[in-house]
C-alpha positions as a Python dict, from the first residue, in 0.01 Angstrom:
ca = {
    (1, 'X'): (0, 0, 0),
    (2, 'X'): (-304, -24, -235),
    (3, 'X'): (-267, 105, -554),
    (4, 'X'): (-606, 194, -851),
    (5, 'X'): (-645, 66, -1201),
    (6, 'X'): (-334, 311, -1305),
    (7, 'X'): (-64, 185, -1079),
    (8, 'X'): (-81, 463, -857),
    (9, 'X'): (-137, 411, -504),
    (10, 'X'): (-472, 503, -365),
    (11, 'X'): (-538, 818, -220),
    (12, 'X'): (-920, 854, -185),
    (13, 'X'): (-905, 888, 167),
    (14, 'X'): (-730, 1190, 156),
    (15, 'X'): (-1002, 1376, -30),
    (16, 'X'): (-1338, 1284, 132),
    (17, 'X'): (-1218, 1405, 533),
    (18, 'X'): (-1421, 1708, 642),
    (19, 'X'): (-1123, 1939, 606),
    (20, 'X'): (-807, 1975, 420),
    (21, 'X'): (-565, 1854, 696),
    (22, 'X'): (-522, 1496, 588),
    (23, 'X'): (-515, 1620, 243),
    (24, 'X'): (-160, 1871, 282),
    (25, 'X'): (-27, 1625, 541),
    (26, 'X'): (-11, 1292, 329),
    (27, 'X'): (-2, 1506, -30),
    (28, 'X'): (316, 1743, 174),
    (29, 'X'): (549, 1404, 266),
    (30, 'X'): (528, 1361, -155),
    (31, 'X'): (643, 1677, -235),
    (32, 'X'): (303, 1747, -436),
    (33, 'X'): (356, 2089, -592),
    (34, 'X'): (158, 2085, -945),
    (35, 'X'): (-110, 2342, -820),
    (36, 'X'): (152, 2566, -751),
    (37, 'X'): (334, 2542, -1094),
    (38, 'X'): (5, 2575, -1253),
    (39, 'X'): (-101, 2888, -1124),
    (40, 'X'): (99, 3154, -1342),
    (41, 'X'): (-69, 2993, -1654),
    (42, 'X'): (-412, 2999, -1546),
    (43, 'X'): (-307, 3336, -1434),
    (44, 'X'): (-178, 3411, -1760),
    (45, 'X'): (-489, 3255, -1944),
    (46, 'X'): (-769, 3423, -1725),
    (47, 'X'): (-524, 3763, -1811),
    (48, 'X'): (-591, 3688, -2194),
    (49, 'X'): (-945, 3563, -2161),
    (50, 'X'): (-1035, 3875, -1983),
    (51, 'X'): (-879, 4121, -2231),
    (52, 'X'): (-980, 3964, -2523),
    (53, 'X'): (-1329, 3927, -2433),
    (54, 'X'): (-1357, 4191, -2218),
    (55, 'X'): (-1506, 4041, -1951),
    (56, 'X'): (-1369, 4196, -1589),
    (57, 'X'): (-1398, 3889, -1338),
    (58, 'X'): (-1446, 3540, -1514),
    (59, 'X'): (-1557, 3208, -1380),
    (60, 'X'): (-1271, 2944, -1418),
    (61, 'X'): (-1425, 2611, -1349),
    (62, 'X'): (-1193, 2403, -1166),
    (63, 'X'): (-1254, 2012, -1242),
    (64, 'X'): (-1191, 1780, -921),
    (65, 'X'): (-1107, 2069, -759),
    (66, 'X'): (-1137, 1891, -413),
    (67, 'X'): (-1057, 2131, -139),
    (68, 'X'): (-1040, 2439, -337),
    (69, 'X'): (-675, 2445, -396),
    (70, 'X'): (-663, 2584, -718),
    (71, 'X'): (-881, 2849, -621),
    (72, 'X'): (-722, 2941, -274),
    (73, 'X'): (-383, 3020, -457),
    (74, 'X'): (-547, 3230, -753),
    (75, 'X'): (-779, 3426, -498),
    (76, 'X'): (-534, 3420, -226),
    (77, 'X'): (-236, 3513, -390),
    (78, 'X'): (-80, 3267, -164),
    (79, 'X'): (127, 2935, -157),
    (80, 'X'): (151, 2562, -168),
    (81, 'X'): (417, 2607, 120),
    (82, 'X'): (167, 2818, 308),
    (83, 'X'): (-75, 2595, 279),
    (84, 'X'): (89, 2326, 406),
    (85, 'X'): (201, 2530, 685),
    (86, 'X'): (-138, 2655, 742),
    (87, 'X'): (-315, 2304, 724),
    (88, 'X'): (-24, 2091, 887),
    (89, 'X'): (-46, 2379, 1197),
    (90, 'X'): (-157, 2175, 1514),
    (91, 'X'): (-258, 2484, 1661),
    (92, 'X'): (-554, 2457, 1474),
    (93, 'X'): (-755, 2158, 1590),
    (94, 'X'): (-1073, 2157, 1438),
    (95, 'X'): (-1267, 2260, 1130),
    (96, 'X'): (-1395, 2602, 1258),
    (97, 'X'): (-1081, 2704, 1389),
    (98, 'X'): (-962, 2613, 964),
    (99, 'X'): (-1238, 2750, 859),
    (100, 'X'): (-1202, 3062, 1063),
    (101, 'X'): (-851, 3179, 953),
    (102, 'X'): (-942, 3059, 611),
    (103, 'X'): (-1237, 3299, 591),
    (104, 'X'): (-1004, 3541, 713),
    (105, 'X'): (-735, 3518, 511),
    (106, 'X'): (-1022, 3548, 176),
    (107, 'X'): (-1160, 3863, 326),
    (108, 'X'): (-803, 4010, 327),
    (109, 'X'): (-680, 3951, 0),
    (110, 'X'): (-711, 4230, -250),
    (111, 'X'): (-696, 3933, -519),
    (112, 'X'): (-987, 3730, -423),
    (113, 'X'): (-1266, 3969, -628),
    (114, 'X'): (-1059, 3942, -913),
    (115, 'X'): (-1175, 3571, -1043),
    (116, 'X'): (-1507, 3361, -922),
    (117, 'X'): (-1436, 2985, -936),
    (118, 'X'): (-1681, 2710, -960),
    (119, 'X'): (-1558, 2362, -812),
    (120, 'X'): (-1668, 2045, -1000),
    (121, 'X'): (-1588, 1718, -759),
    (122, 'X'): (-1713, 1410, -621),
    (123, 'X'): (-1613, 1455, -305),
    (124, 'X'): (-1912, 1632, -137),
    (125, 'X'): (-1749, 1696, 201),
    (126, 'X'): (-1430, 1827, -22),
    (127, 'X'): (-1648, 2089, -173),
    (128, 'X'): (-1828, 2213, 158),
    (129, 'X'): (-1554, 2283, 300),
    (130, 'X'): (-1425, 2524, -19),
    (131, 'X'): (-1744, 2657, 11),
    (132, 'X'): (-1771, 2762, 321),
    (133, 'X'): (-1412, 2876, 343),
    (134, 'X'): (-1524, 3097, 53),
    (135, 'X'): (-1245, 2982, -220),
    (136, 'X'): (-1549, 2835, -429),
    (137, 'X'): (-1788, 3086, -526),
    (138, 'X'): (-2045, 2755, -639),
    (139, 'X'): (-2026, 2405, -686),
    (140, 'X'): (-2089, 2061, -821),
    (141, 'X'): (-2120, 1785, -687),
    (142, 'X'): (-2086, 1503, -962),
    (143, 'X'): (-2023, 1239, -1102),
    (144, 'X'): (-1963, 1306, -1509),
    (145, 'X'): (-1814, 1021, -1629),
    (146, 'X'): (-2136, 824, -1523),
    (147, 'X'): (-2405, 1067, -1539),
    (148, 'X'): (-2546, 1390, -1722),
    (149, 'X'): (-2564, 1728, -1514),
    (150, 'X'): (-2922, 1822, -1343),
    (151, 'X'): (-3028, 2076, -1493),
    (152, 'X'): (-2936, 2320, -1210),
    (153, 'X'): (-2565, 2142, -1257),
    (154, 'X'): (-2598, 2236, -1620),
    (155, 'X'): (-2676, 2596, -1550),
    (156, 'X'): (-2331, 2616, -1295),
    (157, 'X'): (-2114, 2433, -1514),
    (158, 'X'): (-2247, 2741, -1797),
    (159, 'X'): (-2146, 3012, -1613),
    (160, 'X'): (-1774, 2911, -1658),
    (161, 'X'): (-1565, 3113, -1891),
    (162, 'X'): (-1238, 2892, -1832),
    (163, 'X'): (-1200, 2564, -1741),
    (164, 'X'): (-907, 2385, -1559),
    (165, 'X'): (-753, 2136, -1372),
    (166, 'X'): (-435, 1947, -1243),
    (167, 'X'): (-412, 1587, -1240),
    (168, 'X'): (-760, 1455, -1284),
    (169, 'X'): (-783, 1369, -1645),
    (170, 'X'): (-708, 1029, -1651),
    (171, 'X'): (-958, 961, -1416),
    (172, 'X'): (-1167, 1251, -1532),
    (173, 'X'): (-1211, 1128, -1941),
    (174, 'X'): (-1366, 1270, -2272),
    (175, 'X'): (-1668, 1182, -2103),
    (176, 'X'): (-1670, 1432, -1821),
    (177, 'X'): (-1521, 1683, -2042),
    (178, 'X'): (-1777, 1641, -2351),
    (179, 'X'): (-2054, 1688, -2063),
    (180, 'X'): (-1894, 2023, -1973),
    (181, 'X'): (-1858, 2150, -2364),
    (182, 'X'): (-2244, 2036, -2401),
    (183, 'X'): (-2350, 2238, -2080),
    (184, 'X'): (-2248, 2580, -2265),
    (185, 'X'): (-2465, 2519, -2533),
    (186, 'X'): (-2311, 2704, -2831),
    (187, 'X'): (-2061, 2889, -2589),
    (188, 'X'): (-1702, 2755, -2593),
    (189, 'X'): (-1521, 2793, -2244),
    (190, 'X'): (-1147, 2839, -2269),
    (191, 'X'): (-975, 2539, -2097),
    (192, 'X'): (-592, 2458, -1974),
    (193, 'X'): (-532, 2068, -1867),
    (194, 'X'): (-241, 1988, -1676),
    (195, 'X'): (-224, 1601, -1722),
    (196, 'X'): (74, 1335, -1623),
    (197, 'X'): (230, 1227, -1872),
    (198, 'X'): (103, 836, -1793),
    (199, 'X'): (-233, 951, -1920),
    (200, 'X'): (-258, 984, -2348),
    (201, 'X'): (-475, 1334, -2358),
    (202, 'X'): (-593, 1230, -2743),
    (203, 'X'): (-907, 1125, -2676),
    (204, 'X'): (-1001, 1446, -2510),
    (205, 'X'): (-843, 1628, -2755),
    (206, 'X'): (-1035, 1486, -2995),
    (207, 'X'): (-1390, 1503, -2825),
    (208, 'X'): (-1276, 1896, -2805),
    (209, 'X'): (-1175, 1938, -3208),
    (210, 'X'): (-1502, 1780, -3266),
    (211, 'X'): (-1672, 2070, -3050),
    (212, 'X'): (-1478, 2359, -3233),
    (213, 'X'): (-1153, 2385, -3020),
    (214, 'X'): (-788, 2402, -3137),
    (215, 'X'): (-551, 2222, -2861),
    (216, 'X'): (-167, 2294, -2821),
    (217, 'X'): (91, 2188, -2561),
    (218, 'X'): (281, 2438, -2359),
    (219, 'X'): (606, 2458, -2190),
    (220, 'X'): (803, 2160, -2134),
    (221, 'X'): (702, 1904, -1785),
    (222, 'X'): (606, 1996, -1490),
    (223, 'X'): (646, 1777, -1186),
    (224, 'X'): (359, 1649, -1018),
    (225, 'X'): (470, 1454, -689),
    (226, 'X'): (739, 1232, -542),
    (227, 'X'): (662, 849, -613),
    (228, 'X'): (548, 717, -277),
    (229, 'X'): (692, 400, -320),
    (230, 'X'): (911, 161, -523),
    (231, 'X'): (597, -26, -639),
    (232, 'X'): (420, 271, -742),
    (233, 'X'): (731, 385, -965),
    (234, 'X'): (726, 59, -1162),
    (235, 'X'): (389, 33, -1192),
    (236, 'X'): (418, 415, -1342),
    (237, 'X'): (676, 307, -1559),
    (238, 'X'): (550, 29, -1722),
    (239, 'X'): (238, 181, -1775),
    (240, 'X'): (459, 484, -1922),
    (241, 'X'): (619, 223, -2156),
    (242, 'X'): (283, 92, -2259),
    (243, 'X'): (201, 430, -2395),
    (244, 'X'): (502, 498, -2545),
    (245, 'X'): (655, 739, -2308),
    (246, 'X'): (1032, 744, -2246),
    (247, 'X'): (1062, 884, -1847),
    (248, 'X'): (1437, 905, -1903),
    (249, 'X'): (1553, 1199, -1680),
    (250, 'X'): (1219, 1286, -1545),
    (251, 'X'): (970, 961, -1424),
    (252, 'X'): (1275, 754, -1450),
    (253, 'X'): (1414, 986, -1136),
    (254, 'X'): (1130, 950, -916),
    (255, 'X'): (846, 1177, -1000),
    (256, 'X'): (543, 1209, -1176),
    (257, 'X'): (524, 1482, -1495),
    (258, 'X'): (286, 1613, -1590),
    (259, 'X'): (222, 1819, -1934),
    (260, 'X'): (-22, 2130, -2037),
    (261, 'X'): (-259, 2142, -2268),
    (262, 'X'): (-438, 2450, -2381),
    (263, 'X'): (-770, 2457, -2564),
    (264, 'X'): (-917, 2749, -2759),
    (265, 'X'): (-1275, 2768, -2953),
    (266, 'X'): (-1158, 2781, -3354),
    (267, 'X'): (-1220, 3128, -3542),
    (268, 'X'): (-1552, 3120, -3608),
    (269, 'X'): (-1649, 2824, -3312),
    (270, 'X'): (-1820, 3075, -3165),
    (271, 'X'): (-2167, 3274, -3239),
    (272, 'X'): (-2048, 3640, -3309),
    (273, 'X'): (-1727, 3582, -3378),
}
């Protein structure tokens, strides 16, 4: 099995089909659950963001948000399980039909006008589909670790009051998120990074302290996925030991943790405050 740069195997394939059904049905075998251990704390985060700045519906702008996940459980007040029962469903055997039930199942949910979400990817077919299954309210389509927003990209990646995501940084660097900071101008989004522990998040944290944000670490690790294989977990683990991480009782038995990282504009960051 081919594995990237990191020693993880290669999934790329998963997240450029047309729809999400390759996507649950390889990410499902690993046990891939991070999206739904995530969700309380952006829930918990868009909670204080909105009562502290009084603002009734934010934007949270999901980076490599792929299919939308993120945003589906947030505005859907649904599952990882019932996703993957949803997307692993033979029944449904093309992208309508997905799209269909998906559109569906936003329309129903008394949570969905609660939050707007912006996707950032790469994938361009990931991102249609969230579109038009209406978990992304807008998106880019990007590269930022190469190359600066359009302006039109600048303007989306602006409207964004949060920012979040689970598992990209890493691959996402200072560089994509320094790009996002410097499309707000002198606004200062509030941000929540879950990132594996494989990855050191120091660099970003320091392109953020240079822009006027304080970062702290929540909570203790949150699991990730299943190791697919027993290449992939000694890859992980010597690249673990290179940075000085000890995966006793958690990599060491077969997963990947991940840990979150919360970023706040300083007192006084901010114009008017």
């Amino acid at each position: 099995m081919r594995v990237d740069t990191t020693g993880k195997i290669s999934l790329d394939h998963i997240y450029t089909q047309p729809d999400p059904r390759d996507y649950f049905g390889t990410l499902r075998e690993l046990g891939y659950t991070i999206p739904q251990l995530a969700k309380p704390h952006f829930a918990d985060l868009v909670r204080e963001f909105r009562e502290a700045r009084g603002v009734p519906v934010p934007t949270v702008l999901d980076i490599g948000c792929s299919y939308g996940i993120n945003a589906a459980l947030a505005k859907c007040d649904t599952t990882m399980d019932a996703l993957y029962e949803r997307y692993c469903d033979p029944s449904a055997r093309t992208r309508d039909d997905l799209l269909e039930r998906d559109r569906e199942l936003v329309g129903s949910s008394a949570a969905a006008g609660a939050v707007r979400f912006v996707g950032l990817d790469s994938s361009g077919p990931a991102l249609d589909y969230a579109l038009d299954a209406g978990f992304l309210d807008a998106a880019v389509h990007a590269d930022l670790e190469n190359d600066d927003p359009t302006g039109p990209q600048r303007e989306t990646l602006a409207s964004a009051d949060l920012v979040v995501s689970t598992g990209c940084v890493g691959y996402v660097t200072e560089r994509t998120i320094g790009r996002v900071v410097a499309a707000h101008g002198d606004r200062r989004p509030w941000m929540a990074h879950f990132v594996l522990r494989m990855f050191p998040f120091g660099p970003v944290a320091e392109v953020l302290a240079a822009a006027g944000y304080e970062t702290v670490r929540l909570g203790g690790a949150f699991r990730q996925r299943r190791f697919a294989d027993a290449q992939e977990r000694s890859l992980v683990l010597e690249r673990l030991a290179s940075v000085g991480v000890d995966p006793r009782g958690l990599e060491s038995e077969g997963w990947f943790y991940a840990q979150l990282f919360v970023s706040r504009p300083r007192d006084g960051a901010e114009p008017g405050r």
